[in-house]
N, C-alpha and C positions, 0 to 999 in steps of 0.2 A: 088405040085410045089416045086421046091430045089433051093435054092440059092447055083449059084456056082462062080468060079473066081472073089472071094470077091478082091477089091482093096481097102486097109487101109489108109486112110488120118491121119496122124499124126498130134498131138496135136489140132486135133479140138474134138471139141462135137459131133460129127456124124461120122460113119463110110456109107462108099460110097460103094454100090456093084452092079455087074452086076447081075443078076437075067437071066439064061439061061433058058428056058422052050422048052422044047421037047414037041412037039406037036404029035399025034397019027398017021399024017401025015406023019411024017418024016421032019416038018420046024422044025425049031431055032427062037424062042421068046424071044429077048434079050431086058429086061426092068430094070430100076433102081432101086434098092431096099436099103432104107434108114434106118438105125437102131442107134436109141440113143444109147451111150455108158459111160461108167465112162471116164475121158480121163487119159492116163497116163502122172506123170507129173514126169519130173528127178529133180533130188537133186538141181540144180541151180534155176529150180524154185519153191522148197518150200521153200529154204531158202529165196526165193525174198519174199513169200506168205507170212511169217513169220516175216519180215521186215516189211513189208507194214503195216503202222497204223492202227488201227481199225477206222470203222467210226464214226461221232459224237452219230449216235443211240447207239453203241454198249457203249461204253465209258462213257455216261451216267448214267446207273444203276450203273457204279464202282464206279463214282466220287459222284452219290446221297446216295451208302454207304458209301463211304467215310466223305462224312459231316454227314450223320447220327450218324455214332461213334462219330465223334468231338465233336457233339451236344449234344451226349448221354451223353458222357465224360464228359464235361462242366457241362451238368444239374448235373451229380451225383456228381462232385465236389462241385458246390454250394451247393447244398443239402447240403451233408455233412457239408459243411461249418455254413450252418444255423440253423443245426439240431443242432452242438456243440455250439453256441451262444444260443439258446432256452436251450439246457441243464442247460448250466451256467445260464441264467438269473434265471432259477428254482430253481435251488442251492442256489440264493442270496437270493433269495426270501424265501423262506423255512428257509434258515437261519436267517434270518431277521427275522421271523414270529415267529421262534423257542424262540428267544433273546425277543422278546416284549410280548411272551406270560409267559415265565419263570418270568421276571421283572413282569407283572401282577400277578402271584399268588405271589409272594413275597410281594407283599405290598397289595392284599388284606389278606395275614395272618397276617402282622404288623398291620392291620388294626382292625380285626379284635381281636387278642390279647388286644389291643389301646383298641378298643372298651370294650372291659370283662374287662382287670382292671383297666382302667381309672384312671390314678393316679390324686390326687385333688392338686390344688396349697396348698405349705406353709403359714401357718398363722403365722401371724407378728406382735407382741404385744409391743407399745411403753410405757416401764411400769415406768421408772421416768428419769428424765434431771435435771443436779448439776449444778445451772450457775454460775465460778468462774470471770467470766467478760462480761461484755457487753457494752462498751462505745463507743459512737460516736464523731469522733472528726473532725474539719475542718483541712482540705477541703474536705468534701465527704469522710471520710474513717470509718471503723468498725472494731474494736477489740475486739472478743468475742474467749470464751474457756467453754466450756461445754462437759460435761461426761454423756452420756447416758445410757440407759439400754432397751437393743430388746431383747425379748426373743420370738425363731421363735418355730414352732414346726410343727410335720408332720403327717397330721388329716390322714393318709391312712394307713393301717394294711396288706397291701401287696405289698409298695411300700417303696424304699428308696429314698434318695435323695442326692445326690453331689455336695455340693455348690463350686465349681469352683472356682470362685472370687467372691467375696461382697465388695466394697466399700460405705461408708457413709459418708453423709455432709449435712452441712443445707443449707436451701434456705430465701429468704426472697421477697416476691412479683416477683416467678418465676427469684428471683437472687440468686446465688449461693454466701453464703459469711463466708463459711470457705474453709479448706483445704478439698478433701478428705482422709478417714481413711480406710484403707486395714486389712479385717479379714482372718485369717489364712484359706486354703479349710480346709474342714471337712465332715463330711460322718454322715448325721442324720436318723437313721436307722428307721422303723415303727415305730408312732404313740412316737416317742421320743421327746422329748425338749429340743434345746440348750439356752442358754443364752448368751448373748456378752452387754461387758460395754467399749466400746471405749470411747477415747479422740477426740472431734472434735474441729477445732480451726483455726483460723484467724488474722494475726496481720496484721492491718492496710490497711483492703481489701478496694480496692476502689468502691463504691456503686454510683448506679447513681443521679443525684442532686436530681430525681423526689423522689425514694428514700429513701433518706436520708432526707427529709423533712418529708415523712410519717413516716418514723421511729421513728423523734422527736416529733411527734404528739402522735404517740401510745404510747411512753415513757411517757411523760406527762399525758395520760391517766390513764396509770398502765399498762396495757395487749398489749403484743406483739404478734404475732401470727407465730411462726413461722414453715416451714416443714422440716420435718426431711426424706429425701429419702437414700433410698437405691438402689444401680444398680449392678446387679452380673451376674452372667450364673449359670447355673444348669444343672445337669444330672437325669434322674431316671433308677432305677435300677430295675427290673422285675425279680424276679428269676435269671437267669443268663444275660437276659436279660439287655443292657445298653441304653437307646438311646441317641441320641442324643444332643447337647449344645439347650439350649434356655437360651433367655434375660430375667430376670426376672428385673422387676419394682417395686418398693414398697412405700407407702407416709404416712408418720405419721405426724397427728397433734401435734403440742406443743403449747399450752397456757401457756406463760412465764409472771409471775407478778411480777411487778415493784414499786418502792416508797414503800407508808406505808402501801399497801393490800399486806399482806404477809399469809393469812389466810390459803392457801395450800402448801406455803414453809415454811420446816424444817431449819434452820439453821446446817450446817455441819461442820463449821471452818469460819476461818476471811476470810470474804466476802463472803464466799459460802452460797449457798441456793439450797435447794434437793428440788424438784416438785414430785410430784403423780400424773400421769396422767391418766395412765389406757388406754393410746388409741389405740382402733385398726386400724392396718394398710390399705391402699387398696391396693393389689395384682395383679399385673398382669404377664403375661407370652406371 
């Protein structure tokens, strides 16, 4: 069977044909014979095809990659962002660890060192006191002048020592009742001895009543008792090593005798009297 006398329907989906069939008879068999086709389309309508918006399906996948890069983008920028704040915080840190571990060996090797040569306090010998006054007069005041003799010295053989400042004065029942007297610094090298014989002295120091009543008691007595301190700073010196200032403290006794027991003072001159005392100091640092 032949399809013939096709009739072409334009712009639809289907082309239309008659279907003639010759029969062995001699009839004519005319039936409809239907065939899908591509359809042709002109230029005006693919530019309309092409116009036409896609639909919500298709548009879809664009606009779900479209936020996917956003998102992507996004994430990697925070990232990023937090990866260089984790960096720095590591930097601080490390830095920080670096600084607190260095300051740790440093003073465990000052420590150390400290420890192996231990340098020993100076010894402080209150060896005689010349008293050229001592009088108490009303209302409450004390006029004394005395010349001392410390002789320090420095019991360590691998340490020196930089006495800084030193001042001296006396006291009398935790009262200070002369001036103090300022010794020159000096530099007392191992196992050396300086000596110093300052002036220390007071005109008309005011003492409190309680005092100045004991005062006149001891005077009557004979025996006055009074201390002889020292306050300074100091250095030592290690090899090349220097360290640092410390306070040093020092307290000497003086048993000062009065009236007619003069059995350990020397006479020196009009009105002086030398004492021997020999005492050692206490030390501290």
């Amino acid at each position: 069977m032949k399809c013939i006398n096709k009739t072409i329907i334009e712009n639809t989906s289907f082309i239309y044909t008659h279907n003639t069939t010759r029969l062995s008879h001699g009839t004519v068999n005319t039936t409809p014979c239907i065939q899908q086709r591509t359809p042709k389309l002109s230029l005006q309508s693919s530019l309309k095809l092409l116009r036409t918006p896609h639909s919500p399906s298709e548009n879809q996948p664009h606009k779900a990659t479209l936020l996917l890069s956003t998102t992507s983008s996004n994430m990697t920028s925070k990232g990023d962002c937090g990866n260089h704040q984790h960096r720095r915080r590591m930097f601080i840190r490390r830095l920080f660890g670096a600084i607190v571990t260095f300051l740790l060996i440093v003073l465990i090797v000052i420590l150390i060192v400290w420890a192996i040569l231990r340098p020993s306090k100076p010894k402080f010998i209150l060896q005689d006191a010349t008293v050229y006054a001592f009088n108490v007069s009303s209302p409450n005041s004390l006029t004394s002048n005395f010349q001392v003799t410390i002789v320090s010295r420095d019991p360590d053989d691998r340490v020196g020592i930089y006495y800084d400042k030193l001042d001296i004065y006396a006291t009398y029942r935790n009262q200070q009742i002369t001036l103090r007297t300022s010794i020159p610094p000096s530099y007392q090298g191992h196992r050396d001895t300086d000596i110093w014989s300052p002036f220390i002295y007071g005109n008309a120091v005011p003492v409190s009543p309680y005092n100045s009543a004991a005062l006149s008691q001891d005077q009557a007595a004979g025996v006055v008792m009074l201390i002889i301190k020292i306050d300074g700073r100091v250095r030592f010196k290690v090899g090349t090593f220097i360290s640092a200032r410390y306070r040093l403290h020092a307290q000497c006794p003086a048993y000062i005798q009065f009236g007619g027991s003069r059995t350990n003072g020397v006479i020196v001159g009009e009105n002086a009297i030398k004492y021997q005392l020999e005492r050692r100091c206490h030390v501290s640092l």
